[in-house]
N, C-alpha and C positions, 0 to 999 in steps of 0.2 A: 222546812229545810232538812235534808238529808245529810247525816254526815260519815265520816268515815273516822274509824280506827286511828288516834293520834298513837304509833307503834314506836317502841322505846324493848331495850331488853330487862325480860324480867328477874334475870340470873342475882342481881343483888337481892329480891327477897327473898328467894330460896337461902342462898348463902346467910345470909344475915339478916332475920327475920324482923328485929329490931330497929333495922333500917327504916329514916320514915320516906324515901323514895316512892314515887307512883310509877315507875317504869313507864308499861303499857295501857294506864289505867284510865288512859282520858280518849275523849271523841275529839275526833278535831272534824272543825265544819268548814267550808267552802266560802268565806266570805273573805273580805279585806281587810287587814288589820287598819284602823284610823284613830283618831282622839277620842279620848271618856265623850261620855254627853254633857253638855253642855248644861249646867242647873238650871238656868232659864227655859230649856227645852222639857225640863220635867217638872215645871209648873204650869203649862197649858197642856191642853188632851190633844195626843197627835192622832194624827190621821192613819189611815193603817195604813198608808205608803211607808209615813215618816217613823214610825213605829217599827216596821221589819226595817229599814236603813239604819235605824237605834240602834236597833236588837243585833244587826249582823255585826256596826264597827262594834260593839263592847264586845260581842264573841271574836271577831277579829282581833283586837286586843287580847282578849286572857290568850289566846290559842296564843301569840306572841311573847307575853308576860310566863308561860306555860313551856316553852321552848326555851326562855332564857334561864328556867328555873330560878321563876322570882314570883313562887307561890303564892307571897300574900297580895302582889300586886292583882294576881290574876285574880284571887277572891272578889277584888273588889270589882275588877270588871266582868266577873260572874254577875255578881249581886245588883248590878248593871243594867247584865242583861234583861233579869229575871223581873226587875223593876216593871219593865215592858213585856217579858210576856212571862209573868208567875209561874205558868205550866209547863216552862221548855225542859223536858226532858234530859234534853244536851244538857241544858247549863246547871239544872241543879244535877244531872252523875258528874261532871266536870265540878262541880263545886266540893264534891262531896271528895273525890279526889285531891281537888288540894287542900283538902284539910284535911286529910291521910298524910299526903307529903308534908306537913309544917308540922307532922305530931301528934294530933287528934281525932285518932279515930270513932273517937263515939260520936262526934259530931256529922264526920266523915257516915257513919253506920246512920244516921237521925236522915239526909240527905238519897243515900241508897235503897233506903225504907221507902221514902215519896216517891224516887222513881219506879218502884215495883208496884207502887198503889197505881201507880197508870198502868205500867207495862209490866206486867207480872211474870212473861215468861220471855224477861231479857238478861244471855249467860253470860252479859260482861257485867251488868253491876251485881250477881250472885257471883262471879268471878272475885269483885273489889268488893264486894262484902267480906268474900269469906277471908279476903287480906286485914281486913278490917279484924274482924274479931280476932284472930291470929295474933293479932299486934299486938289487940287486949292481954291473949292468955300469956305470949309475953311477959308482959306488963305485969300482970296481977297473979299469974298463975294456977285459974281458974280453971278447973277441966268445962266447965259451963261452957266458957269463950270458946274450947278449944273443938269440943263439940258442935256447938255452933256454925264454927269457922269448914268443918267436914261436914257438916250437913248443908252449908252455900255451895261448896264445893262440887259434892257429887250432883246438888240441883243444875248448876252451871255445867254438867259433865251430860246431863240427861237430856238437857235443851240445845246442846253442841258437841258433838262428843270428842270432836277431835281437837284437841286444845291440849298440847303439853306440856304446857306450864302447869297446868291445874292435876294434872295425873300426878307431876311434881310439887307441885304442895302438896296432894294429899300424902303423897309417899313418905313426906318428909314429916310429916305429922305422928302418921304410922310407928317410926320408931320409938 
């Protein structure tokens, strides 16, 4: 499934770094939003028809749960998803997103790590990493984090370059 840029403004992380808002930081995918699965449906082995129909309503759900900004709902129809397909890409950076928004970015960072182990040279989740650690140095005041946070950045800057959000984090780091 291909998906597209779930697009939101990023202006509250810059201003207020502390924020745990995702802005622009989720994929949104092309399916339907419908009901959770069904528990009985995830105790026999689906067919791979009924498996991508799984896969798409719990993605149609969080993308919904995601819009309403009701993060932790959407976790769980992340977790949903992934039930049915471990690998998806989409759903664990969107995962890893909303647990940025609900306040936890390291988990949020443990998530953004697995999608790079597939796709290495992908500038949105080097984008919400480097929000990720950001939040950290925040948080703890670690130049560690903060280093970190400009080293995702300018990766995310070299595999896309034209992103002004991200020229604006670093800038704003910079001082």
């Amino acid at each position: 499934m291909i998906s597209k840029k779930y697009s939101l403004a990023f202006a509250a992380l810059v201003a207020l770094p502390l924020v745990a808002g995702c802005g622009s930081m989720f994929r949104k995918d092309n399916s339907t939003p419908a009901a959770q699965l069904d528990p009985a449906d995830q105790r026999k082995p689906l067919s791979p028809l009924e498996a991508e129909e799984a896969f798409a309503r719990a993605q149609g759900e969080a993308v919904q749960y995601v819009q309403a900004g009701r993060y932790g709902l959407a976790i769980g129809a992340y977790e949903a998803a992934l039930q049915v397909q471990p690998d998806s890409t989409d759903a664990l950076f969107n995962l890893g997103a909303c647990h940025e928004a609900i306040g936890d970015p390291l988990r949020a960072i443990n998530y953004y790590r697995r999608v790079l182990a597939v796709t290495p040279d992908d500038p949105d989740c080097y984008r919400n990493l480097g929000t990720s650690f950001i939040k950290l140095y925040h948080r703890e005041q670690s130049p560690a984090w903060k280093k970190m946070a400009e080293d995702s950045w300018r990766r995310s800057l070299q595999l896309q370059p034209d992103q002004p959000e991200v020229k604006a984090f670093l800038a704003s780091v910079a001082k």
